[in-house]
C-alpha positions in Angstrom: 236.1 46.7 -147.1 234.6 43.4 -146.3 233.9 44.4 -143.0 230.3 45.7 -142.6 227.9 47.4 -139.9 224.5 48.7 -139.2 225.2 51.9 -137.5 222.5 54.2 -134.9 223.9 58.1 -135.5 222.9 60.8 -133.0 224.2 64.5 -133.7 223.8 67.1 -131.5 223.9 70.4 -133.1 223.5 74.2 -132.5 219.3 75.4 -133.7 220.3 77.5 -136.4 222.2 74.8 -138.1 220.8 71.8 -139.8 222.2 68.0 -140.0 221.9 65.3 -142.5 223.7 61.7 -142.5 223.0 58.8 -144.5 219.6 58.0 -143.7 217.1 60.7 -143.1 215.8 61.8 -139.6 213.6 60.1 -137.0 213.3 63.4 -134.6 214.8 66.1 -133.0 215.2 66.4 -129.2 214.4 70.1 -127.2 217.2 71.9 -126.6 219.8 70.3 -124.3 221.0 73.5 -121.5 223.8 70.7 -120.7 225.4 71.3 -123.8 224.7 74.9 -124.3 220.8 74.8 -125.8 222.1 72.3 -128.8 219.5 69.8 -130.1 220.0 66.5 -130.9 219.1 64.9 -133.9 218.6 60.9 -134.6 218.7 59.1 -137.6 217.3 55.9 -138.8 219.4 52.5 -138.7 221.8 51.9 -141.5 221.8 49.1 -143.4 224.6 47.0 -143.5 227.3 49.3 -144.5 231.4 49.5 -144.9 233.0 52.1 -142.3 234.3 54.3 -145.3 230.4 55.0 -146.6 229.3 56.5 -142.8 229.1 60.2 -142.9 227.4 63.0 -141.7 227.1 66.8 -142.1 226.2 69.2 -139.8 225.6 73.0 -142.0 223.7 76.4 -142.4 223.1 75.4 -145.9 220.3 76.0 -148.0 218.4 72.6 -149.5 216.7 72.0 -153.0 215.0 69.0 -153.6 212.8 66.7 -155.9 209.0 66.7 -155.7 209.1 63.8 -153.5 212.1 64.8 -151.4 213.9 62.0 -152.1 216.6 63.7 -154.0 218.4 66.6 -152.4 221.2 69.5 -152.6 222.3 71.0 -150.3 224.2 74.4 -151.0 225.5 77.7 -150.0 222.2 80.6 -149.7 224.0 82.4 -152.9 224.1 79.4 -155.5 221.6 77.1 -154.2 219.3 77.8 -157.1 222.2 77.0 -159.7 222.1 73.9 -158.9 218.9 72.6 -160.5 220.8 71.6 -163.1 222.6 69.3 -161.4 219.5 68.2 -159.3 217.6 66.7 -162.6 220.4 65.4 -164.0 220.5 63.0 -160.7 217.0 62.1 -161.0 217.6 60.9 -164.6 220.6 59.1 -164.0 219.2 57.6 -161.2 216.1 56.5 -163.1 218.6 55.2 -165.7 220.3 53.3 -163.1 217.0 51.8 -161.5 215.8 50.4 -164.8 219.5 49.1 -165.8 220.1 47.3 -162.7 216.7 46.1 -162.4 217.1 47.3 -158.7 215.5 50.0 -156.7 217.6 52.5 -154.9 217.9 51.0 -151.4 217.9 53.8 -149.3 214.6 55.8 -148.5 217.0 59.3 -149.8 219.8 60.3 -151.3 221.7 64.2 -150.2 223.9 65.2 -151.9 226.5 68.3 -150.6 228.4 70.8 -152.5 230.9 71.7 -150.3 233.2 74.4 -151.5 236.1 73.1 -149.5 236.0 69.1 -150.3 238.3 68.5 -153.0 236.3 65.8 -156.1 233.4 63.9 -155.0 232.8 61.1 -152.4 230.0 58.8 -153.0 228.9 58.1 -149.2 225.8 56.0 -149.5 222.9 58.4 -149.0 225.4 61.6 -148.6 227.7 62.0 -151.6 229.6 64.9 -151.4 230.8 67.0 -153.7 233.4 70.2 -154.4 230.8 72.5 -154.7 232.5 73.9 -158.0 231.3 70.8 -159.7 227.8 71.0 -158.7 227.6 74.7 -160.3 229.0 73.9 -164.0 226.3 73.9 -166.0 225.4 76.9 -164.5 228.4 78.3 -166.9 226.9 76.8 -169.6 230.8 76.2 -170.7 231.0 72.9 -173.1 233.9 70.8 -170.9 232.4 72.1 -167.9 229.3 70.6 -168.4 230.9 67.1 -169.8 232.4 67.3 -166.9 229.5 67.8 -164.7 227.5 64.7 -166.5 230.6 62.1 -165.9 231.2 62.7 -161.7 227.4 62.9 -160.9 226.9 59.7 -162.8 230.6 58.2 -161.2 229.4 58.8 -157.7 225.6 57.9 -158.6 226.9 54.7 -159.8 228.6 53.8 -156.9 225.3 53.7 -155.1 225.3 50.4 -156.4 229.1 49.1 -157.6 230.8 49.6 -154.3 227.9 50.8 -151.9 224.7 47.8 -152.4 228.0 45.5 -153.2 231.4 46.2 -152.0 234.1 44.8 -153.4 235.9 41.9 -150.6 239.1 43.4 -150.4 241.3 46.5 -152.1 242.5 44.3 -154.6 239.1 44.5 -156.0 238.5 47.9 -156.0 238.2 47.7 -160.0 234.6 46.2 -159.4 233.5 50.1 -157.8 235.9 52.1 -159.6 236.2 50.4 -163.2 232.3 49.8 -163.4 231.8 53.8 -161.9 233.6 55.1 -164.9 232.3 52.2 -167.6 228.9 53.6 -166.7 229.9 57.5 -166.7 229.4 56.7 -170.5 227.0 53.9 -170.9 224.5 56.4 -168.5 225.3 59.9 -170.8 225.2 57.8 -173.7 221.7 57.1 -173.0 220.8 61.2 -171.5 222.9 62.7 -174.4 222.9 60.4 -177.4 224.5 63.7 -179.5 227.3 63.1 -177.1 228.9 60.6 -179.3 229.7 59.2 -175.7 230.4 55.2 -176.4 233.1 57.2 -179.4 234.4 59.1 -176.7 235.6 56.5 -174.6 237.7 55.4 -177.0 239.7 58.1 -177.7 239.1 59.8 -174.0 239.7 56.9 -171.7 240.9 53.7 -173.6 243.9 55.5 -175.8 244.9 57.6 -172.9 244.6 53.7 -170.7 246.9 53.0 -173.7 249.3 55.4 -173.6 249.7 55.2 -169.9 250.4 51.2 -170.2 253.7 52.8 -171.9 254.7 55.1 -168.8 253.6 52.3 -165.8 252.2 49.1 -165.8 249.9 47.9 -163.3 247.5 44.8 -163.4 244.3 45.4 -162.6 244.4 42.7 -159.8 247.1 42.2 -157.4 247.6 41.7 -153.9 247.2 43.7 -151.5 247.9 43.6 -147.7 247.9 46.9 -145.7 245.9 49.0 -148.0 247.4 51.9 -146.3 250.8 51.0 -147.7 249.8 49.9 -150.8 250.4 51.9 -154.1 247.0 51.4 -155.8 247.4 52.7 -159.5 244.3 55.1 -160.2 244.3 54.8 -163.8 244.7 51.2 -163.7 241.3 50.7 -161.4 239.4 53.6 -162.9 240.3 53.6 -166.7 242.5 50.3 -168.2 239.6 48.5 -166.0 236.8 50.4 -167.2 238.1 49.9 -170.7 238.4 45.9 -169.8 235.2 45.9 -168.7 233.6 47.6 -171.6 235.4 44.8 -174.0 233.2 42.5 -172.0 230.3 43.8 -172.3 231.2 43.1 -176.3 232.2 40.3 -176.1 229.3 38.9 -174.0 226.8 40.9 -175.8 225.5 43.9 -173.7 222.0 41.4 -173.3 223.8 38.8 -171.4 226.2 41.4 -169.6 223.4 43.5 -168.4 221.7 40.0 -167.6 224.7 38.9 -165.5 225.1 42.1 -164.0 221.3 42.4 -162.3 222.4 39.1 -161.2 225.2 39.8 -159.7 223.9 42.8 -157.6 220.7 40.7 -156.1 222.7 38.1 -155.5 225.5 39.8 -153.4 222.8 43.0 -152.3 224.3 44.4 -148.9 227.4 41.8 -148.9 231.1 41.7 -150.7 232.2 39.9 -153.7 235.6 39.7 -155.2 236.1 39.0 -159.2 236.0 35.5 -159.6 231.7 35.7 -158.0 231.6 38.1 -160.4 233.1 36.1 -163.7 231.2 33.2 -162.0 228.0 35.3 -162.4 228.2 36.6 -165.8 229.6 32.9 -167.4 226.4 31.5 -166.0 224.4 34.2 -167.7 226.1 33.0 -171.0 226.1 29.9 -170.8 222.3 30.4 -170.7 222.0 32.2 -174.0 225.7 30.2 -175.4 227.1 33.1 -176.1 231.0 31.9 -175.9 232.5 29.0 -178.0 233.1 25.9 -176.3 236.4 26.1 -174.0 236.0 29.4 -173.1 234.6 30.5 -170.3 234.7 34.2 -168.4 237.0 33.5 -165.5 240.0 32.2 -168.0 239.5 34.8 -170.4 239.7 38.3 -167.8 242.1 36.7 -165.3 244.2 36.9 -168.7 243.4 40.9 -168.7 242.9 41.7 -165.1 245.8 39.5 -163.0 248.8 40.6 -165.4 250.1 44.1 -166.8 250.7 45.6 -169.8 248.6 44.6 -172.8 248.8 43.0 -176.1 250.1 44.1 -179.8 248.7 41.7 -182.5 250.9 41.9 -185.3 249.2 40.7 -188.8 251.1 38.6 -191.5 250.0 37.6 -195.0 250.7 34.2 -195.8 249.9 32.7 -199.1 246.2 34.1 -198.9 245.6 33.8 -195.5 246.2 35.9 -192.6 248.5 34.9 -189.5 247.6 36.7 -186.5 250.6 36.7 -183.6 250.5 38.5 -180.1 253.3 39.8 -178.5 253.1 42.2 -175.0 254.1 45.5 -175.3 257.0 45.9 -173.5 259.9 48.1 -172.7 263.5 48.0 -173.7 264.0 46.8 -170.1 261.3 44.7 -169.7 261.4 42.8 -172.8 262.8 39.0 -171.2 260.5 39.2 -168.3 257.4 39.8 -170.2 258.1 38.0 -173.3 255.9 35.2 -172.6 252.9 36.7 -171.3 249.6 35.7 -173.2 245.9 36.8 -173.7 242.5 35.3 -174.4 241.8 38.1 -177.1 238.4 38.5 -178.8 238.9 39.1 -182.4 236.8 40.5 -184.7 237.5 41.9 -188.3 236.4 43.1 -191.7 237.8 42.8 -195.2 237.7 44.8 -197.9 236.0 42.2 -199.6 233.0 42.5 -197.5 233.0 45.3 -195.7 230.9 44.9 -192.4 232.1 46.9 -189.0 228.8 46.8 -187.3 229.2 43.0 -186.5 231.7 43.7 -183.3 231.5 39.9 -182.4 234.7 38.4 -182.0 234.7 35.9 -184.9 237.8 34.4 -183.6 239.7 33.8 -180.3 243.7 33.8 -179.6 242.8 31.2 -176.7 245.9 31.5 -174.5 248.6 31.1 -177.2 250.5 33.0 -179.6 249.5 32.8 -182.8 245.9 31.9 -184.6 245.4 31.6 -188.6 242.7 33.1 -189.8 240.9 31.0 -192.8 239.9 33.8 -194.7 241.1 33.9 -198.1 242.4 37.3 -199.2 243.7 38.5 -202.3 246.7 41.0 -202.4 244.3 43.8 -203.7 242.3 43.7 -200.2 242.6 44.8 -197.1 241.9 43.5 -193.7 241.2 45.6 -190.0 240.9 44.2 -186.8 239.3 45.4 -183.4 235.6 46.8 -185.1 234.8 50.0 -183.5 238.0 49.3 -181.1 236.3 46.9 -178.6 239.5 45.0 -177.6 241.8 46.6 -175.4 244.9 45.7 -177.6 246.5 47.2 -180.7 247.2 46.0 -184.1 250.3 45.9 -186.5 249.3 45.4 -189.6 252.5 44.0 -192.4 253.6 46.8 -194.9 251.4 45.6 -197.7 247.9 45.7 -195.6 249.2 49.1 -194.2 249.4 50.9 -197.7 246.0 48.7 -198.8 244.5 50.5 -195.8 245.9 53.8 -196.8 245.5 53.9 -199.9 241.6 53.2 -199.3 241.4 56.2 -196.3 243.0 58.5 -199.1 239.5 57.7 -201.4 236.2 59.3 -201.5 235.2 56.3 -199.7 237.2 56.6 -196.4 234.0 57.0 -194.3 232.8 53.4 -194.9 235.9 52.7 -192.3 234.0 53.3 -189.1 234.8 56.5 -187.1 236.2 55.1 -184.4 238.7 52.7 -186.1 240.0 55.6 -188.8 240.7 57.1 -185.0 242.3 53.9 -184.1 244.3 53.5 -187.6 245.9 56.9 -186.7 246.6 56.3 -182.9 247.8 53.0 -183.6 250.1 53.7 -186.4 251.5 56.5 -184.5 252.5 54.5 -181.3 254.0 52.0 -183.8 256.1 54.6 -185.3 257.1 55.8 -181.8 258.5 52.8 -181.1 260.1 52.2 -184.3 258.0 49.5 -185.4 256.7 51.5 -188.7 258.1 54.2 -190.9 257.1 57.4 -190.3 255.9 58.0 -193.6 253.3 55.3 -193.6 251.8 57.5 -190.5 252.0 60.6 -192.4 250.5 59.0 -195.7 247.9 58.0 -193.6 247.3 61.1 -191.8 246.9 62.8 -195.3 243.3 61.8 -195.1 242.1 64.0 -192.9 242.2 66.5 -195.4 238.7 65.4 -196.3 237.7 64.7 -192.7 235.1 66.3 -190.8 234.1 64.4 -187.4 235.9 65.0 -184.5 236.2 61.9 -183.0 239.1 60.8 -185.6 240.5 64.9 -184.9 240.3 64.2 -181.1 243.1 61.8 -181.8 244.6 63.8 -184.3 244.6 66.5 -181.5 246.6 64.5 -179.2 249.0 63.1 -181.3 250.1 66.5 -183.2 250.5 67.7 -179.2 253.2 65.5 -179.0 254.8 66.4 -182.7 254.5 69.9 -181.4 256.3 69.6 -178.6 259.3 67.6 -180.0 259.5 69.7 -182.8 259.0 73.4 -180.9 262.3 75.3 -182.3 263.2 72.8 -184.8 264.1 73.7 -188.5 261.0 72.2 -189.4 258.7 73.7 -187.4 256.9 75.9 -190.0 256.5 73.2 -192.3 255.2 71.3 -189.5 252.7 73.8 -188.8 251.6 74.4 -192.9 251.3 70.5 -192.9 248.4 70.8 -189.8 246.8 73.3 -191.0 246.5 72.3 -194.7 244.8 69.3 -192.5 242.3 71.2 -191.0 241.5 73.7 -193.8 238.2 71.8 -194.7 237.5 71.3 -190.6 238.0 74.5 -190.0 235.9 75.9 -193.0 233.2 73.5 -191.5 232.6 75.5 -188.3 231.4 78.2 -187.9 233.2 80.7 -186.1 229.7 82.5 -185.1 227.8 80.2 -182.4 224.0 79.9 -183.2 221.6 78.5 -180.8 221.2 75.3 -182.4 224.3 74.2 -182.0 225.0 70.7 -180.8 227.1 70.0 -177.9 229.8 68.0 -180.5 229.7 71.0 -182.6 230.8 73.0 -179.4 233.4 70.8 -178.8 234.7 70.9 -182.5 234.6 74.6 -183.0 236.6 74.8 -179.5 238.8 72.3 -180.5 239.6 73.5 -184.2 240.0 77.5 -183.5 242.3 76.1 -180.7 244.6 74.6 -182.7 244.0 76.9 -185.6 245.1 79.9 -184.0 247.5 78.5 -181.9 249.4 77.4 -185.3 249.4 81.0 -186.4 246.1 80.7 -189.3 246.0 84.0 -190.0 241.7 84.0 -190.5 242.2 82.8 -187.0 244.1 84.7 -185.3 242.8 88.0 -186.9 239.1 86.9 -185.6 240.7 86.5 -182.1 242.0 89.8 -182.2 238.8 91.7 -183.5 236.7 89.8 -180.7 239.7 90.7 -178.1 239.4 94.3 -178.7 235.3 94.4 -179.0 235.5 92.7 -175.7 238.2 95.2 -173.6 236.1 97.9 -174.8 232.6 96.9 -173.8 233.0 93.8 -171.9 229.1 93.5 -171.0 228.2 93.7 -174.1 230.2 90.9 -175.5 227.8 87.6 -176.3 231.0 84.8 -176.6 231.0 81.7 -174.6 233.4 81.3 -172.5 234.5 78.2 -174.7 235.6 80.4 -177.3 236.9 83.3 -174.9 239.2 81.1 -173.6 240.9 80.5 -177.4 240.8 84.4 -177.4 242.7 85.4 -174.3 245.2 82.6 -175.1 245.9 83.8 -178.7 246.2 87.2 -177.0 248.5 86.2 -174.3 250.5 83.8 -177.4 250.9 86.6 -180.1 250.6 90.2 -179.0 253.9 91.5 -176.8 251.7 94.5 -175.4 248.8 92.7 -174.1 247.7 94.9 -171.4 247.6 92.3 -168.4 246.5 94.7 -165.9 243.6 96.2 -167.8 242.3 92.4 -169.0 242.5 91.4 -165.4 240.8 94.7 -163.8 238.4 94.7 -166.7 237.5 90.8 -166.1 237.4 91.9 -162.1 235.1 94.7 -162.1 232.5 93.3 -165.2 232.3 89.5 -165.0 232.5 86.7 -163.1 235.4 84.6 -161.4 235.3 82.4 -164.0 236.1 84.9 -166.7 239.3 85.5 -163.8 239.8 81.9 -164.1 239.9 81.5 -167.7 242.0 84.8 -168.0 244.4 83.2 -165.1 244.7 79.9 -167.1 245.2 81.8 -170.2 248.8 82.7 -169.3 250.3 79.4 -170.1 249.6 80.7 -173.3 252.4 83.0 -173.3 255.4 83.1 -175.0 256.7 86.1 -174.2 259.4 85.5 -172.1 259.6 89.3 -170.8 256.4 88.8 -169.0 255.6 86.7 -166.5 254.0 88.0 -162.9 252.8 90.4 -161.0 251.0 87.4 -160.6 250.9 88.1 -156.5 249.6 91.5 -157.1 246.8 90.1 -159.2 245.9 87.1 -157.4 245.0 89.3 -154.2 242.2 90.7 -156.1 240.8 87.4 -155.8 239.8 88.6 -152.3 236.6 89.8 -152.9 233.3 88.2 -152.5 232.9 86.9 -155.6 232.3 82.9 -155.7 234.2 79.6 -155.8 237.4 80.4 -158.0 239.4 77.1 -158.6 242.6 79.0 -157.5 244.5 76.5 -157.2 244.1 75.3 -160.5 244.8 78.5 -162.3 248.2 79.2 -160.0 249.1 75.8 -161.4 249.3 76.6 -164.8 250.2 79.9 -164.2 253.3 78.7 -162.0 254.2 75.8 -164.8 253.8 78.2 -167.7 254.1 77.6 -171.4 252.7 74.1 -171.3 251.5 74.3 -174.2 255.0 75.1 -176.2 256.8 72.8 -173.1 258.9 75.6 -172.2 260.1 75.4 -169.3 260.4 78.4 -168.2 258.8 80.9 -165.4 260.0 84.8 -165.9 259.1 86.6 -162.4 258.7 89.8 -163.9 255.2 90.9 -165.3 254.0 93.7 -166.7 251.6 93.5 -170.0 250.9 96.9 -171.3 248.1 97.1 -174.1 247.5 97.0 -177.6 247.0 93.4 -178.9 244.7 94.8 -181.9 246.8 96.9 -184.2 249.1 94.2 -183.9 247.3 91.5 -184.8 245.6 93.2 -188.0 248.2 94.7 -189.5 249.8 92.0 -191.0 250.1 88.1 -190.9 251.4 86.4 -187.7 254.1 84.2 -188.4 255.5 81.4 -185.8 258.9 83.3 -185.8 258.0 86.6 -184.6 257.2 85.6 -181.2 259.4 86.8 -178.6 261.8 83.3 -177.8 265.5 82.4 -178.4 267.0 79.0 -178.4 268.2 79.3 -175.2 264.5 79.9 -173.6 263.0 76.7 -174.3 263.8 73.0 -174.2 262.4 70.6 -176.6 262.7 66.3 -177.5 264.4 65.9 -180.6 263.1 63.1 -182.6 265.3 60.4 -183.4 267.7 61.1 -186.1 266.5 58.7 -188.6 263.1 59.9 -188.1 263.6 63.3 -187.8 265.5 63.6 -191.2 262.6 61.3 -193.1 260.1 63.3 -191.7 261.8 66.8 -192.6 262.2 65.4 -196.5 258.4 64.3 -196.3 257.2 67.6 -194.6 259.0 69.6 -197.1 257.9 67.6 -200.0 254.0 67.9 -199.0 254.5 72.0 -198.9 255.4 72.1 -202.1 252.8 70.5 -203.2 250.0 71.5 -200.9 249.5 75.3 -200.4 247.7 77.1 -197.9 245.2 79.6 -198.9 
């Protein structure tokens, strides 16, 4: 990476095609009869540039482009124009980016290629390339789709400056292109969509999942490496548990004096390399200016704490005589548990009380400087609660003694739950739930908690909700207690699901898309009978006139799946000809994907047959993705199982109507499926709690 060149390209090329590189054409030479009438085409001089940024493209693609030509797509004749979409949303980001950086885009243009056989994106400087199945989203106006859309264009935008204008030294750097990419695929659609709720959805899309993957493999963000070719460079770790460091800076620096350092940073190292420490060197300059940090600590000491070690802390909380005793410990496994024992973290704190509730002050108001344990001097009475991490800044999680934890519940189980911020209710829940999992808290402190969500309503708390009862699902698919299971969600989301509206109006928001998709998901999936009945009515409208039908494909994706989950006599053939002859490839694509639905065990393939319909001329199917599921199956029940025999004959209507769909009716024995018992201990604690909360909590 640290090796750089200016670099002269010349392409010769047939007439009829076109070529573009990273900077834009000087001229074009007369045909050359030496080598068959082909033209050659010559391109300005590179600026200093890495050898991985150099690329060039030589097509009989079609071109759309910004007023001043400065931005450009280039795409295939039949979708060109669906990619305007895509087009603006580059010039805004890249306005965004501009102003942020205080820097001008250093290149005189910027292509960029949707290519429907390059697999993600690739931001060469000037060129970015693209699969050309990302460009078109929006086009399917879809609601993940076009999140989707909004987080790779910016991710490859961003890289125009982290990892193009400054390139990290070495490939034990790459968190300085990578980790800042994805920080600012929020911190960019934060600012374009503020009804995103983006900076909230980083904490339960990319920091718990960072989280949850410390638990499976961990990898510091830093280490060394010498052939990069042999080296085995954790994605997650470079892209998301840095990102997630990265945004705990910008906290705890104040996003003033980290945007400050940052502009800094890039003029100072414009068209060269940098590795972290010019970087932590940079921004504990910028601080120092406006003293943001307490004396002793500086930037360097506290992020080669987070960024040259793995795994990540757990600050446990203890009560003593009034005050509060705050101790970390690194999460470890059985296995690990004498190596890392003594690992230590500069960790930001900051925290509210009960007594004064305040969590829009996400200062850290104390520091764990390097050691294990710091006393807070904050007198607290046995009546009030305390909760660290405001708005879940720090990347670390928190333990809180038996006492605080039934404070804190006992509050979230009031009227006046909401003055707990969104995103640490989310955090109380994902928190309390990995603590469980690793026997750390009883299970019913989680499910006392989680009793709160009765009365909640925004989906970023849900969204980790979501997750969570994904898990519970899958260890307790089959169980004895499944049912009750299942009332004890959906007694949860009876005031969420009576909140959205199953009818979609124009006005919706995009988080009101994203809920709705979300909570007749799960809803239906768990059998609600209001659910499932509406799925079947909107099934049978659709097979019968499928033009006529005015559903998103958000929601007809729920619908084929609760067809393919609770109807034996789906007629496959018919939905697949009927999705063939009147729609699009992605209504074949969501109707492919839908079979992991399934769980009738009977019917699994004439998948071949079905798949060679796909030879036809309509567009860019993500084939591979749908033969995935397909070939996994049941994902979403973890059975492992894949039944060659298919053959779906019809009726799903009558079916569904004619009476309630219970769990047990669908087609499985015990011998079909495999599920992960929970411990016994918990298992049996759970199954008294589940079955007391029925009782007590019905279902209407």
């Amino acid at each position: 990476m640290s090796l750089k060149a200016k670099f002269n390209i010349k392409i010769a090329r047939p007439t009829d095609y076109c070529a573009v590189s990273n900077m834009p054409l000087i001229n074009t030479s007369a045909p050359d009869s030496s080598i068959d009438g082909r033209v050659w085409d010559s391109f300005e001089e590179t600026p200093l540039m890495p050898t991985y940024l150099v690329a060039f493209l030589v097509s009989d693609l079609d071109k759309l482009s910004t007023a001043d030509g400065k931005l450009n797509i280039w795409a295939q004749k039949n979708v060109i124009m669906k990619t305007n979409y895509t087009l603006m949303l580059m010039q805004s980001t890249m306005e965004f980016l501009e102003e942020y950086t205080g820097i001008k885009y250093t290149l005189p243009k910027l292509d960029s290629v949707a290519d429907p056989c390059f697999n993600g994106g690739m931001e060469n400087w000037g060129l970015i390339v693209y699969n050309e199945w990302i460009v078109l989203r929006s086009y399917y106006q879809v609601v993940f789709l076009e999140w989707n859309l909004h987080s790779i264009v910016v991710h490859e935008l961003a890289h125009m400056w982290f990892g193009n204008l400054v390139t990290p030294a070495w490939w034990d750097d790459m968190w300085l292109k990578e980790g800042f990419a994805t920080y600012f695929e929020f911190l960019v659609n934060h600012h374009l969509k503020p009804d995103w709720q983006m900076d909230e959805r980083f904490v339960v899309n990319v920091q718990q999942h960072a989280l949850i993957k410390e638990e499976q493999e961990s990898h510091p963000i830093i280490k060394d490496i010498g052939n990069p070719r042999a080296a085995n460079i954790s994605t997650y770790t470079v892209y998301d548990k840095a990102a997630c460091i990265i945004r705990m800076m910008a906290y705890f620096l104040t996003h003033g004096t980290f945007q400050k350092g940052l502009r800094k940073y890039l003029k100072t190292y414009a068209f060269g390399v940098a590795d972290a420490d010019d970087m932590f060197k940079v921004l504990d300059d910028a601080q120092r200016e406006e003293n943001i940090l307490p004396s002793g600590i500086n930037v360097k000491t506290v992020m080669d704490s987070w960024t040259r070690q793995n795994s990540f802390p757990i600050l446990h909380i203890q009560r003593l005589d009034g005050h509060i005793l705050i101790t970390q410990k690194a999460f470890v496994t059985d296995g690990e548990a004498n190596r890392e024992k003594n690992k230590l973290w500069w960790v930001p704190i900051s925290y509210t009380t009960s007594a004064n509730i305040n969590f829009t002050d996400t200062q850290a108001r104390v520091w764990l400087r390097g050691v294990p344990s710091v006393k807070l001097q904050e007198n607290l009475t046995d009546s009030h609660w305390i909760i660290l991490n405001l708005q879940v800044t720090g990347f670390y999680r928190v333990n809180y003694d038996q006492h605080t934890w039934s404070l804190i519940t006992k509050y979230m189980n009031t009227a006046q739950f909401k003055n707990i911020h969104l995103l640490n209710r989310a955090q109380l829940l994902h928190d309390a739930f990995f603590f469980v999992s690793h026997s750390d808290l009883n299970i019913t402190t989680f499910l006392d908690l989680s009793v709160y969500l009765i009365h909640e309503t925004e989906f970023i708390p849900w969204s980790t909700f979501f997750t969570i009862i994904s898990v519970f699902n899958r260890d307790l698919f089959g169980s004895d207690i499944y049912d009750s299971f299942r009332h004890y969600v959906l007694v949860l989301m009876k005031k969420l699901h009576e909140s959205v509206n199953y009818k979609e109006q124009m006005t919706d928001t995009h988080m009101t898309k994203v809920t709705r998709f979300n909570v007749l998901y799960w809803a239906c999936y768990l059998g609600y009978s209001p659910c499932v009945k509406w799925a079947a009515i909107h099934y049978t409208s659709w097979l019968q006139n499928p033009s006529s039908s005015l559903l998103s494909l958000d929601l007809k994706t729920v619908i084929y799946c609760t067809a393919m989950s609770y109807d034996r006599n789906v007629e496959w053939q018919n939905l697949w000809e009927t999705s063939v002859v009147h729609n699009t490839s992605m209504e074949m694509l969501n109707i492919l994907t839908s079979m992991q639905c399934s769980d009738h065990l009977q019917d699994i393939a004439a998948l071949a047959r079905n798949l060679t319909l796909l030879e036809t001329t309509l567009e860019h199917v993500e084939l591979e993705t749908a033969c995935h599921a397909v070939r996994n199956g049941l994902i979403s029940t973890n059975l492992k199982v894949f039944n060659k025999q298919l053959n779906y004959t019809q009726s799903m209507a009558p079916n569904l109507l004619d009476s309630d769909v219970n769990l047990q009716e669908r087609d499985m024995s015990e011998d079909d499926f495999e599920y992960s018992p929970l411990p016994e201990e918990i298992y049996r604690t759970m199954k008294i709690w589940l079955l007391n909360f029925e009782r007590h909590n019905y279902l209407s």
